[in-house]
C-alpha positions in Angstrom: 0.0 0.0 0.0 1.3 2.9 -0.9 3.0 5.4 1.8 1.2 8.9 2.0 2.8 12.2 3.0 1.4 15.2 4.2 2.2 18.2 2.6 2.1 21.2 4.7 3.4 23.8 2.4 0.0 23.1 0.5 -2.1 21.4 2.8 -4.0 22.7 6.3 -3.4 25.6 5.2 -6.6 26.5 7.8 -4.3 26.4 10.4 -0.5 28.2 11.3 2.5 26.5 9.8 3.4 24.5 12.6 -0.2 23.7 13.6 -0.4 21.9 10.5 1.3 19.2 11.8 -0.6 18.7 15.1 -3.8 18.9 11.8 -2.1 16.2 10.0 -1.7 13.7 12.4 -5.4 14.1 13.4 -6.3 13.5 10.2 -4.4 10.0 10.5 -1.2 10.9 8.4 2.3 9.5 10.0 4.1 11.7 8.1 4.7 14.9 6.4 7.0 17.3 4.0 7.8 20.8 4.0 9.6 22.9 1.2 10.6 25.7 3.9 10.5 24.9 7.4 13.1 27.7 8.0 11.4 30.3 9.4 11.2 27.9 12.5 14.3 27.1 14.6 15.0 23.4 14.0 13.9 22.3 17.6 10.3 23.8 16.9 9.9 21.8 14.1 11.3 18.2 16.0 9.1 19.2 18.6 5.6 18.9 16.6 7.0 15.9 14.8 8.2 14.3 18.2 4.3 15.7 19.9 2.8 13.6 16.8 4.1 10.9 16.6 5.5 12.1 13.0 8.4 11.5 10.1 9.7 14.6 8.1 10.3 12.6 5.1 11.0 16.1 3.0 12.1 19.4 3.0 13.6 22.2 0.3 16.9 23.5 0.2 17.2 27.1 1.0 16.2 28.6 -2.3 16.8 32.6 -2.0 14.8 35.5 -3.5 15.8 34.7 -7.4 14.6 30.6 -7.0 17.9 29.8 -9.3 21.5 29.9 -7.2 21.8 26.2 -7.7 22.5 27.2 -11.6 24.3 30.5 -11.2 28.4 30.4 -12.1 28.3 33.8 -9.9 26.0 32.5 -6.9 28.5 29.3 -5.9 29.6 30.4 -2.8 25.6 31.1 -1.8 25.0 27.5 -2.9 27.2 26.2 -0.2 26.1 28.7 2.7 22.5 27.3 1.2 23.9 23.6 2.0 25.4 24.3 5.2 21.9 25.6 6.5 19.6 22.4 4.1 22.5 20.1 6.7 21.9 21.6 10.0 17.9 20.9 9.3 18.0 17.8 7.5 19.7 16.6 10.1 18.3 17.7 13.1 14.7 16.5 11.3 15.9 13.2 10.6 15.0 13.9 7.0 15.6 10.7 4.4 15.5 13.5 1.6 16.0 17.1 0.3 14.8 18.6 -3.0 17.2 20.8 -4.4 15.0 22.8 -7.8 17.0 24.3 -10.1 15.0 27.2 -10.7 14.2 29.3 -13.6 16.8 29.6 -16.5 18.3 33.5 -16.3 17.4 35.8 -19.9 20.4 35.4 -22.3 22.4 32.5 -20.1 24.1 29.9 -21.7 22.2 26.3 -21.2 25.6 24.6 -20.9 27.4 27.0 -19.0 23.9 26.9 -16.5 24.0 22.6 -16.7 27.8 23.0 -15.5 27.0 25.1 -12.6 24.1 22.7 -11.1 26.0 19.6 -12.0 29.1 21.1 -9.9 26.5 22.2 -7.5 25.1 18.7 -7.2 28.0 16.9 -6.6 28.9 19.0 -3.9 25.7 18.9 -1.7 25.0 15.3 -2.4 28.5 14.7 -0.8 27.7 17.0 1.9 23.8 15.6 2.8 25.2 12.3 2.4 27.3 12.5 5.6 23.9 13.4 7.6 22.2 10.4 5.3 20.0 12.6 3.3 19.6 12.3 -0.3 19.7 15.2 -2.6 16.7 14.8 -5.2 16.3 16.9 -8.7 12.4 18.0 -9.7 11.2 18.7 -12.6 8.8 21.6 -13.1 6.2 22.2 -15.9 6.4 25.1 -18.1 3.2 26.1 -17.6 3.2 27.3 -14.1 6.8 28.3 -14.0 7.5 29.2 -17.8 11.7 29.1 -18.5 12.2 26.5 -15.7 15.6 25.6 -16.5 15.3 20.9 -15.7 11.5 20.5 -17.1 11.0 16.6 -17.8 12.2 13.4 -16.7 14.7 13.1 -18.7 16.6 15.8 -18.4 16.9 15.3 -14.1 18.5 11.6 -15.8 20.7 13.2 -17.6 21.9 16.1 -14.7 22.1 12.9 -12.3 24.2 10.8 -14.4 26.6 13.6 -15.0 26.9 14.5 -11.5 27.2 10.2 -11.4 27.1 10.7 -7.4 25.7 8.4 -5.8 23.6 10.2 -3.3 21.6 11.7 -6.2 18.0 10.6 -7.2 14.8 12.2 -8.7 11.9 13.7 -7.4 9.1 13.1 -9.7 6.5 15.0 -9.3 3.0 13.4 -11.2 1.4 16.7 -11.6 4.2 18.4 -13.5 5.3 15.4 -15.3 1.4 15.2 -16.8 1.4 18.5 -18.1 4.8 18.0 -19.5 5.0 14.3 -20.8 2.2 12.5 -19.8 3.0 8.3 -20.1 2.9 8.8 -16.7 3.2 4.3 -15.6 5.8 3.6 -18.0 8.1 6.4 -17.3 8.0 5.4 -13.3 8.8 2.3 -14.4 11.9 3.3 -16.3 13.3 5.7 -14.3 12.6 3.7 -10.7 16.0 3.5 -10.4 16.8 6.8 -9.4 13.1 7.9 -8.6 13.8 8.9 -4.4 10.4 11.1 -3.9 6.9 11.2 -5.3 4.7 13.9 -4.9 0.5 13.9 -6.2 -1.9 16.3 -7.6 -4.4 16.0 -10.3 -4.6 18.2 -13.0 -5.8 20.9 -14.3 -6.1 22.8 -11.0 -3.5 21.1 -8.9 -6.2 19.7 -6.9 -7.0 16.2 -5.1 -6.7 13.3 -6.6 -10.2 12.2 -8.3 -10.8 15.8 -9.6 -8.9 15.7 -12.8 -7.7 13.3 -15.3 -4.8 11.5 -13.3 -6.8 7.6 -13.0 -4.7 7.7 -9.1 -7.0 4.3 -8.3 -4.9 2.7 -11.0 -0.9 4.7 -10.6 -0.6 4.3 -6.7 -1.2 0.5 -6.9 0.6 0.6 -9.7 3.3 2.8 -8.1 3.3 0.2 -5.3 3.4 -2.9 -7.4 6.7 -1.9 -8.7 8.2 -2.3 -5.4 8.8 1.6 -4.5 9.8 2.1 -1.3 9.9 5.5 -0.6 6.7 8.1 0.3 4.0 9.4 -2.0 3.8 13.1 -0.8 0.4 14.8 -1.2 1.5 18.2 -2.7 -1.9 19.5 -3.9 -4.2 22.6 -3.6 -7.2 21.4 -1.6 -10.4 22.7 -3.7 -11.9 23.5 -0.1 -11.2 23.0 3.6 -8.4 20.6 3.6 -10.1 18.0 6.0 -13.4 17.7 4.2 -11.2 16.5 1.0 -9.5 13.8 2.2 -12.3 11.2 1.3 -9.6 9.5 -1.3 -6.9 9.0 0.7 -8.9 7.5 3.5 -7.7 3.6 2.2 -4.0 4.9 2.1 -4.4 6.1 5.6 
């Protein structure tokens, strides 16, 4: 049965950050992610998770007002101060994974000289998470939201990954973006399951709960699970109302 994630970034939003978590463990989740649980000294965070009975299975690195260091030649030495402080919270969280988005391509940049930067980048902060044991995943983003997002499908996180070739490097593949942007959703989680370390949900169009789109979830999360994934399934959508009340799908994952 497939493992499922709250996430708070997106989710309970009825509530105060950190009251989400006391909100998604009475809604009978055992664990959660959150892209930026910075605001919050680490020990706040621990403590909800600890007074819940919870796992953080997933934050964000650090990301910055521009959402692209990770692929900025000038913004290197901001990448590492970005690591040092994705360490310190992955490992006072416990935290099995971060996600570390590339972010939007600058105007006028030069694609290799940008793929250079965040394979460099990479391979220094999987080296770095991997002496706390967190691994450093790669998303892609759709277009469509976030137009000029610089790693946009499946295959090009591969390719980043495999020329990093660390081995504390995996994909986050998110089925909402990768809809939009490939579809052939089943047979691409079956190819890339080797490096697939995160999975995140939402239906589409709307980004909202499974069910309400044209995702078939009742047939890709046993399918998910039938192909021997171990990891979580996190539940990164927009609720269409108050989050509680939309829950009624998740209720045999739970």
């Amino acid at each position: 049965m497939p493992s499922l994630d709250a996430n708070l970034q997106f989710m309970f939003n009825e509530y105060d950050v950190l009251d989400r978590y006391d909100a998604a463990a009475r809604a009978g989740f055992k664990a959660v992610e959150l892209q930026s649980p910075y605001p919050f000294e680490p020990e706040q965070v621990k403590e909800r998770l600890e007074r819940n009975g919870l796992r953080q299975i997933l934050i964000n690195m650090p990301a910055g007002d521009e959402r692209n260091v990770p692929i900025r030649p000038d913004r290197r030495d901001q990448f590492r101060e970005f690591v040092a402080q994705g360490v310190k919270y992955a490992e006072a969280l416990n935290c099995p994974v971060i996600n570390c988005p590339p972010g939007p391509a600058p105007e006028g940049a030069p694609a290799d000289e940008l793929k250079a930067t965040l394979v460099e980048n990479l391979r220094y902060a999987a080296t770095e998470f991997a002496k706390v044991g967190t691994r450093v995943l790669v998303e892609a983003i759709n277009t469509r939201d976030q137009p000029g997002f610089f790693v946009h499908t499946t295959s090009d996180c591969r390719a980043v990954i495999q020329e990093a070739a660390h081995e504390n490097l995996g994909i986050q593949y998110d089925v909402y973006h990768m809809q939009i942007m490939e579809g052939d959703l089943a047979r691409t989680i079956q190819a890339n399951l080797d490096l697939i370390g995160h999975i995140q949900i939402a239906d589409t169009p709307g980004r909202n709960e499974p069910g309400t789109g044209e995702i078939n979830y009742d047939f890709l999360l046993p399918y998910i699970d039938s192909l021997g994934y171990e990891g979580w399934v996190g539940c990164e959508y927009k609720p269409a109302g108050r989050t509680e009340d939309g829950l009624g799908w998740a209720r045999k994952y739970l």
